[in-house]
N, CA and C atoms as an extended XYZ file, in Angstrom:
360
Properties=species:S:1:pos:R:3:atomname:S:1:resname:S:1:resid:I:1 pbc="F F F"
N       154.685      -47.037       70.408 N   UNK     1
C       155.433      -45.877       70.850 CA  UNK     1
C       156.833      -46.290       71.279 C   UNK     1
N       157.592      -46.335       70.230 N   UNK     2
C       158.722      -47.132       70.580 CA  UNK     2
C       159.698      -45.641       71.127 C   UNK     2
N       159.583      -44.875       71.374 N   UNK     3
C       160.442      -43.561       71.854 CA  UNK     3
C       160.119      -43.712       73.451 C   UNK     3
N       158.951      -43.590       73.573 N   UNK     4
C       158.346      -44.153       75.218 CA  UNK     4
C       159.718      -45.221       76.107 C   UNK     4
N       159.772      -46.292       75.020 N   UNK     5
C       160.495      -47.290       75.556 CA  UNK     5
C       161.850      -47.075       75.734 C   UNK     5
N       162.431      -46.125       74.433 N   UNK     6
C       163.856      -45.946       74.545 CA  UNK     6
C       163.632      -45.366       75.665 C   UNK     6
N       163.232      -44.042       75.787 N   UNK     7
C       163.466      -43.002       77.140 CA  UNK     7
C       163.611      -43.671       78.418 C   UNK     7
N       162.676      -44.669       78.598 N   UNK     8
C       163.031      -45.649       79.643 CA  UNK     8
C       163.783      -46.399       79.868 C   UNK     8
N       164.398      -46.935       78.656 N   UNK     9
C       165.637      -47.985       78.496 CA  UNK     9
C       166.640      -46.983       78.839 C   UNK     9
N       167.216      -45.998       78.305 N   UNK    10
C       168.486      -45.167       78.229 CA  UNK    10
C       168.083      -44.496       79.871 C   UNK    10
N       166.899      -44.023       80.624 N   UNK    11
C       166.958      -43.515       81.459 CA  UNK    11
C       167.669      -44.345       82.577 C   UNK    11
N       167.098      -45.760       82.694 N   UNK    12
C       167.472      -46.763       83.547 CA  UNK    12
C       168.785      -46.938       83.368 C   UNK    12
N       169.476      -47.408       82.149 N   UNK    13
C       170.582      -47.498       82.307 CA  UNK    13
C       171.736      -46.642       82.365 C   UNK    13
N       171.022      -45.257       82.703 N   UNK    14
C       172.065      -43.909       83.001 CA  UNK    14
C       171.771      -44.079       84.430 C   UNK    14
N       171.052      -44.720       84.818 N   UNK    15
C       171.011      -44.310       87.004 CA  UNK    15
C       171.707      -45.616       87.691 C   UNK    15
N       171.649      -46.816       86.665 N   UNK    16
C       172.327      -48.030       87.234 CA  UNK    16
C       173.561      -47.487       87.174 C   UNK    16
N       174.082      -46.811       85.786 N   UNK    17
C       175.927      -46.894       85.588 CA  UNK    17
C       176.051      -45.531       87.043 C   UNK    17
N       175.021      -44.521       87.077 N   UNK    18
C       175.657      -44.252       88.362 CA  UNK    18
C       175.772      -44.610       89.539 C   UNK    18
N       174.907      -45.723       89.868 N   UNK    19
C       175.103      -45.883       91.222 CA  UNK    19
C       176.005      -46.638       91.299 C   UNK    19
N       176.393      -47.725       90.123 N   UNK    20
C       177.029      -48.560       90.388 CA  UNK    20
C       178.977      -47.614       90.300 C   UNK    20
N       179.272      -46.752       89.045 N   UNK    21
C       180.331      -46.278       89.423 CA  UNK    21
C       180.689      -45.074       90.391 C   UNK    21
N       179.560      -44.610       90.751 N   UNK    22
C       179.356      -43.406       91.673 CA  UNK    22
C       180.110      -42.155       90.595 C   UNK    22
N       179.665      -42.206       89.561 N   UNK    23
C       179.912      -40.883       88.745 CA  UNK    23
C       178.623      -40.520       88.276 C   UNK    23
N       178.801      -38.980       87.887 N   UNK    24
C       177.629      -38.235       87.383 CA  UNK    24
C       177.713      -39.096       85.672 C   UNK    24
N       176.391      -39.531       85.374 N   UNK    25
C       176.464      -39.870       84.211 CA  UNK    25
C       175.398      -38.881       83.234 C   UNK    25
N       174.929      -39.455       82.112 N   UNK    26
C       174.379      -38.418       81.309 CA  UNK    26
C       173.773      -39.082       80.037 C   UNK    26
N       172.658      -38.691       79.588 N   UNK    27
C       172.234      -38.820       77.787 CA  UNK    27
C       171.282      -38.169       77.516 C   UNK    27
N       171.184      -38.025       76.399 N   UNK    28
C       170.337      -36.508       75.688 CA  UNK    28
C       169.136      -37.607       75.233 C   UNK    28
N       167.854      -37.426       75.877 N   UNK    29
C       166.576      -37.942       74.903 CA  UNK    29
C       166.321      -37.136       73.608 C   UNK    29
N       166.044      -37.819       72.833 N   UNK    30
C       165.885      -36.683       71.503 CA  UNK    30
C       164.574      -36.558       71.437 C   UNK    30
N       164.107      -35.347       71.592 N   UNK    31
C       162.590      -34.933       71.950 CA  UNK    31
C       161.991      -34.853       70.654 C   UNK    31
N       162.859      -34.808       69.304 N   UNK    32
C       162.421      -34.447       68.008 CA  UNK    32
C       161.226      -34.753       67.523 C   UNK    32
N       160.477      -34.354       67.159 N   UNK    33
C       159.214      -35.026       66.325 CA  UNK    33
C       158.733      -34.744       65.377 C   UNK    33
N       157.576      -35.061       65.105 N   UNK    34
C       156.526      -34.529       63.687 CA  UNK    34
C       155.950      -33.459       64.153 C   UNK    34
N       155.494      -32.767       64.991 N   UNK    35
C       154.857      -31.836       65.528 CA  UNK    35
C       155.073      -31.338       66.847 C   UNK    35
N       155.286      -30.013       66.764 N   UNK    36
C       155.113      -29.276       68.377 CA  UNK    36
C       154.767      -30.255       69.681 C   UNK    36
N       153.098      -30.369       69.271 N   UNK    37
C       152.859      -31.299       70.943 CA  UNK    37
C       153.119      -32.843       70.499 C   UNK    37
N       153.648      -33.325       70.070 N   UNK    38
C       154.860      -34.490       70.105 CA  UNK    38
C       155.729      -34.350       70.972 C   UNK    38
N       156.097      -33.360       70.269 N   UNK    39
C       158.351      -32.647       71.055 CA  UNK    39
C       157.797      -32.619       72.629 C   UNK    39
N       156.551      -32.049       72.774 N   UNK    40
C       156.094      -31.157       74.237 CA  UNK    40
C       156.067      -32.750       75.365 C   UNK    40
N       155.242      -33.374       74.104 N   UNK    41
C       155.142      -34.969       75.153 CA  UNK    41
C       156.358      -35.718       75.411 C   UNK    41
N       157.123      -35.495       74.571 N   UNK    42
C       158.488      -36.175       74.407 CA  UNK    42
C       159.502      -35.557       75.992 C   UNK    42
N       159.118      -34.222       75.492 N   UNK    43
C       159.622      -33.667       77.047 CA  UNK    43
C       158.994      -33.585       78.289 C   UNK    43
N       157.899      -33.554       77.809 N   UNK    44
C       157.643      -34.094       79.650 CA  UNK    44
C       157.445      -35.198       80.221 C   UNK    44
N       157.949      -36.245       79.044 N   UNK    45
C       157.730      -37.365       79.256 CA  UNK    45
C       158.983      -37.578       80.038 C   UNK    45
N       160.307      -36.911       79.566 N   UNK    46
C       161.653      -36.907       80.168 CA  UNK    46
C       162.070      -36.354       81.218 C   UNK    46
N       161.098      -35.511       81.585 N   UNK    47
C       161.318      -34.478       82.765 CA  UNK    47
C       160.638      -35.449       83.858 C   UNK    47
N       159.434      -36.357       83.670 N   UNK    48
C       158.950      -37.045       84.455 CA  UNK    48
C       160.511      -38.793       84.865 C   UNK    48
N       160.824      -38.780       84.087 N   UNK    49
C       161.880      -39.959       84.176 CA  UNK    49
C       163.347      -39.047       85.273 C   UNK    49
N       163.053      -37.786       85.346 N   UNK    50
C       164.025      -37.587       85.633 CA  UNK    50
C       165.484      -36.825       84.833 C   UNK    50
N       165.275      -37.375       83.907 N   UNK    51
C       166.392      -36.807       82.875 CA  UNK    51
C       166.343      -35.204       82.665 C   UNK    51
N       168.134      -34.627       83.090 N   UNK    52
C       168.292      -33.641       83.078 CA  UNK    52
C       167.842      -32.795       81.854 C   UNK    52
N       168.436      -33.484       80.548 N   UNK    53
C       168.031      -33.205       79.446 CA  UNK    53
C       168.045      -33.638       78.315 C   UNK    53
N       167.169      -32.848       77.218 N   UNK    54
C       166.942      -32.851       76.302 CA  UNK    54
C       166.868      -33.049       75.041 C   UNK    54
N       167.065      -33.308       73.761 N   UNK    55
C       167.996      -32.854       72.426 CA  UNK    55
C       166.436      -32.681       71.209 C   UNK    55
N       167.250      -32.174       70.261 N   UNK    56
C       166.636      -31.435       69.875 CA  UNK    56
C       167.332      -31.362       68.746 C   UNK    56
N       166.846      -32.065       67.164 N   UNK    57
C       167.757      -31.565       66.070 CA  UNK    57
C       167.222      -30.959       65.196 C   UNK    57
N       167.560      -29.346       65.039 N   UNK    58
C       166.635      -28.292       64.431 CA  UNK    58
C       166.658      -28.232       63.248 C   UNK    58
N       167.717      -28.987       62.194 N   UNK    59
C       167.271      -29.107       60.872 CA  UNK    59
C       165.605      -29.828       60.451 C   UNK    59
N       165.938      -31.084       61.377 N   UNK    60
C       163.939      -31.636       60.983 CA  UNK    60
C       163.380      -31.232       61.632 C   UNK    60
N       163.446      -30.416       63.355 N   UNK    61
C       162.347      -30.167       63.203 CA  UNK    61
C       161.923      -28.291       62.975 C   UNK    61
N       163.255      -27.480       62.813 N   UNK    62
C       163.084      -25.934       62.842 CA  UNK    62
C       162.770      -25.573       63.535 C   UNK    62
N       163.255      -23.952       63.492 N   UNK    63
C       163.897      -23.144       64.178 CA  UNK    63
C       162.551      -22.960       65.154 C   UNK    63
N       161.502      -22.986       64.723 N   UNK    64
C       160.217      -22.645       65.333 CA  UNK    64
C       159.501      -23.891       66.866 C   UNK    64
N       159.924      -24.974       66.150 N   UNK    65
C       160.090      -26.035       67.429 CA  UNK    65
C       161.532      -25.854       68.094 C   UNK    65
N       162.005      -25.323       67.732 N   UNK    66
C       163.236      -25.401       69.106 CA  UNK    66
C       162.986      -24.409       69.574 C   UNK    66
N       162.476      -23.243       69.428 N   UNK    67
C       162.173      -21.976       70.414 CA  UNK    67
C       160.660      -22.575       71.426 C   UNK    67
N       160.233      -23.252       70.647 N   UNK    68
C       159.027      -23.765       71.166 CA  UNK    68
C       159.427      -24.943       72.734 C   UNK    68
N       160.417      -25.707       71.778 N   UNK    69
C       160.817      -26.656       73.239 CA  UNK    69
C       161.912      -26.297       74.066 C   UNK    69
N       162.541      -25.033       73.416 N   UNK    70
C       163.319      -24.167       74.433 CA  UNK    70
C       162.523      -23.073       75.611 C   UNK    70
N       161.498      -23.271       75.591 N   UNK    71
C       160.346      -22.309       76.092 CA  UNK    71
C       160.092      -23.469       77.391 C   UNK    71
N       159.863      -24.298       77.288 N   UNK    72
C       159.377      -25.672       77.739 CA  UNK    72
C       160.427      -25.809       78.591 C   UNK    72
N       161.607      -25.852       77.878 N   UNK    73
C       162.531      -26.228       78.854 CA  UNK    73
C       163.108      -25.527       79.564 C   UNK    73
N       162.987      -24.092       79.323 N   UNK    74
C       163.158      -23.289       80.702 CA  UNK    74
C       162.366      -23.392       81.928 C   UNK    74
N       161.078      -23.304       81.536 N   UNK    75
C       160.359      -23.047       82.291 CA  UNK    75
C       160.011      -24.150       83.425 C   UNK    75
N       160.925      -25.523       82.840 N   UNK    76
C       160.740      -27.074       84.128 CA  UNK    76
C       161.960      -27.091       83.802 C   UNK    76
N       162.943      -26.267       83.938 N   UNK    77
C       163.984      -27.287       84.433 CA  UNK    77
C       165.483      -28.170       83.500 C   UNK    77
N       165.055      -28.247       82.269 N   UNK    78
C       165.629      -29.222       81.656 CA  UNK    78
C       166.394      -28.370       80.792 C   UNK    78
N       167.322      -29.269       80.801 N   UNK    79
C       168.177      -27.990       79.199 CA  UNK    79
C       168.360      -28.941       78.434 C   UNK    79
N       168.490      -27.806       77.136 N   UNK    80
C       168.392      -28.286       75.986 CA  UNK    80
C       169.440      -28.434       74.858 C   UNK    80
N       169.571      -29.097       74.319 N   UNK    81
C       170.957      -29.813       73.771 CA  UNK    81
C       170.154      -29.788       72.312 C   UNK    81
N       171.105      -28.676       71.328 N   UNK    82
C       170.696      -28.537       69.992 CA  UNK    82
C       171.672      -29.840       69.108 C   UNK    82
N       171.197      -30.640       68.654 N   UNK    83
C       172.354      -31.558       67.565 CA  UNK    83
C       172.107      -30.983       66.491 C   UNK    83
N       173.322      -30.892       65.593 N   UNK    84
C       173.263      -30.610       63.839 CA  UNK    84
C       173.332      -31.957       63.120 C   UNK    84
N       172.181      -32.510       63.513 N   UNK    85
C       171.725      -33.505       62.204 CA  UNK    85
C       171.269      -32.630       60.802 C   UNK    85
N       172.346      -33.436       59.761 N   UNK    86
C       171.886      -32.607       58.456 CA  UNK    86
C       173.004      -31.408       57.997 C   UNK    86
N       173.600      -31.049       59.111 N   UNK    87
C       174.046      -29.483       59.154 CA  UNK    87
C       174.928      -29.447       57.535 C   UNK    87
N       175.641      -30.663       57.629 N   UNK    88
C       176.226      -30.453       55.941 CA  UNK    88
C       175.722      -29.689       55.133 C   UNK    88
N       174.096      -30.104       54.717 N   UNK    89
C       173.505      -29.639       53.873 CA  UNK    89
C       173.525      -27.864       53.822 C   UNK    89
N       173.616      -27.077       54.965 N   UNK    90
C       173.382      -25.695       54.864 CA  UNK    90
C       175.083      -25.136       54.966 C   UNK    90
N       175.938      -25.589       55.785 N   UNK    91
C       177.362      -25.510       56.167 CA  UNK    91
C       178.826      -26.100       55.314 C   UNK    91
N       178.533      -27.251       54.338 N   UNK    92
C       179.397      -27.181       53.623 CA  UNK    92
C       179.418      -27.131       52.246 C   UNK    92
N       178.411      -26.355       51.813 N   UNK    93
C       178.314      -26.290       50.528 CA  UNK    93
C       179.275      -25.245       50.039 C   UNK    93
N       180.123      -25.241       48.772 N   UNK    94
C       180.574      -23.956       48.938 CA  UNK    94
C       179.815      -23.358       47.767 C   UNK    94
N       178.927      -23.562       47.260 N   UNK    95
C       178.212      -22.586       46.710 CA  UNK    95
C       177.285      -21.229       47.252 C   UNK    95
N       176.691      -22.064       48.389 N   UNK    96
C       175.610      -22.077       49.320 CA  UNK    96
C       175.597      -22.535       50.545 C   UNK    96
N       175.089      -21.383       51.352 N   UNK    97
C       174.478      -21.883       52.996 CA  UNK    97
C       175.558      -20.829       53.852 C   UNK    97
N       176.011      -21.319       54.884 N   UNK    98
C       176.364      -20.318       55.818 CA  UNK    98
C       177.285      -20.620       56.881 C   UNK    98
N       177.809      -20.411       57.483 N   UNK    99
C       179.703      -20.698       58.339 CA  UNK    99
C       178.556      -21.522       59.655 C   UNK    99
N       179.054      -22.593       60.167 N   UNK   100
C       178.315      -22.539       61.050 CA  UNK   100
C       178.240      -22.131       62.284 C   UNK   100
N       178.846      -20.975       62.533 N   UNK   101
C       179.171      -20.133       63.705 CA  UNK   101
C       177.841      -19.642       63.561 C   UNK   101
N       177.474      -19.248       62.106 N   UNK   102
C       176.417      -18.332       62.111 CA  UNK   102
C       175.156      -19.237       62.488 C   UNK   102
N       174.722      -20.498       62.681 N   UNK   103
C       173.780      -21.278       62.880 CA  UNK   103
C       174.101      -21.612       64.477 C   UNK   103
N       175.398      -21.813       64.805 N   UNK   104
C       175.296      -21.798       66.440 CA  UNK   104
C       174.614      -20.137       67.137 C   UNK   104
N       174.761      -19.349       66.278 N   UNK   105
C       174.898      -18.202       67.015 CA  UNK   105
C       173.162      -18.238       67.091 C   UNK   105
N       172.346      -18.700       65.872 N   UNK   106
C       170.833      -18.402       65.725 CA  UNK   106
C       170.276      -19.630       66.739 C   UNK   106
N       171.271      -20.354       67.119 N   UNK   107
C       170.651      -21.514       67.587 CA  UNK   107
C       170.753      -21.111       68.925 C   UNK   107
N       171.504      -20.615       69.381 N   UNK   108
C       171.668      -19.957       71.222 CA  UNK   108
C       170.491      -19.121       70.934 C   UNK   108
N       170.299      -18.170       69.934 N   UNK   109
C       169.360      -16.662       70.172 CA  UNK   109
C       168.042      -17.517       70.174 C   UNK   109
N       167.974      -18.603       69.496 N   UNK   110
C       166.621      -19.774       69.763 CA  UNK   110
C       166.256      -20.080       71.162 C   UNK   110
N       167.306      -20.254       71.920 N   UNK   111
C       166.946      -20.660       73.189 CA  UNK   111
C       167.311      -22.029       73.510 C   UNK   111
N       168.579      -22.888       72.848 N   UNK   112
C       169.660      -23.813       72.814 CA  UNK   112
C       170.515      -23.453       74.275 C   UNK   112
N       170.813      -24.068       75.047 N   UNK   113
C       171.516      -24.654       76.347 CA  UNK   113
C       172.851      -24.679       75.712 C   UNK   113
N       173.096      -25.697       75.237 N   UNK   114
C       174.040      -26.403       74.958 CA  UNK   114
C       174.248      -26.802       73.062 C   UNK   114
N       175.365      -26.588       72.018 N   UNK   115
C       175.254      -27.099       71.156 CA  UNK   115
C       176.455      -28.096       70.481 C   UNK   115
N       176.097      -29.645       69.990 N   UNK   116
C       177.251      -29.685       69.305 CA  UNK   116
C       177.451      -29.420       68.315 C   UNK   116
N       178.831      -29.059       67.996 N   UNK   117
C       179.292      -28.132       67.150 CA  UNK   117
C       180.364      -28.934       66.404 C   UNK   117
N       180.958      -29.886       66.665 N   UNK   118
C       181.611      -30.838       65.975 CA  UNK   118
C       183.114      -29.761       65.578 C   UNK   118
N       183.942      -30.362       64.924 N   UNK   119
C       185.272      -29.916       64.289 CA  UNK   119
C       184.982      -28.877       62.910 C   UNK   119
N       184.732      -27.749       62.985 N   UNK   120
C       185.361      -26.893       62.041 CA  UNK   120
C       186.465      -26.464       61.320 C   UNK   120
């Protein structure tokens, strides 16, 4: 369970850099998985470390797990940070796919916190 370990590695070394510079620091665990109660363990595995929040990249895992771990993460606490891994594929085609205003906009109505959105 090598995700176990990151979460712990990146958690620790987000509470050392604060104590040691006395700034608010920060990193997104990526809760992503193969399945629903994966993502679910992934997050409460993070909520137990402490970590404010989340991430979550809804091309692999869809729209249906991010409402799912946006549900989750209201309800303890944690917010959730949508990444567009992939997003090329639906956003710059110009044959095909869609502006990605229109995928931030489905991705808030999902139940997304926070999204990056990169340079348009």
């Amino acid at each position: 369970m090598r995700w176990r370990d990151r979460f712990v590695f990146c958690a620790e070394a987000t509470y050392k850099s604060q104590a040691e510079t006395g700034e608010i620091k920060g990193h997104y665990l990526n809760a992503t998985a193969g399945t629903c109660e994966e993502m679910i363990k992934r997050a409460v595995f993070a909520r137990e470390l402490g970590v404010p929040i989340v991430m979550h990249d809804y091309l692999t895992g869809g729209f249906t797990a991010n409402t799912t771990l946006a549900h989750y993460c209201r309800d303890n606490g944690l917010l959730l940070h949508i990444h567009r891994a992939m997003h090329a594929v639906i956003d710059r085609q110009k044959n095909h796919g869609m502006h990605f205003r229109v995928l931030a906009k489905a991705l808030r109505m999902s139940g997304g916190d926070h999204i990056h959105s990169g340079i348009q």
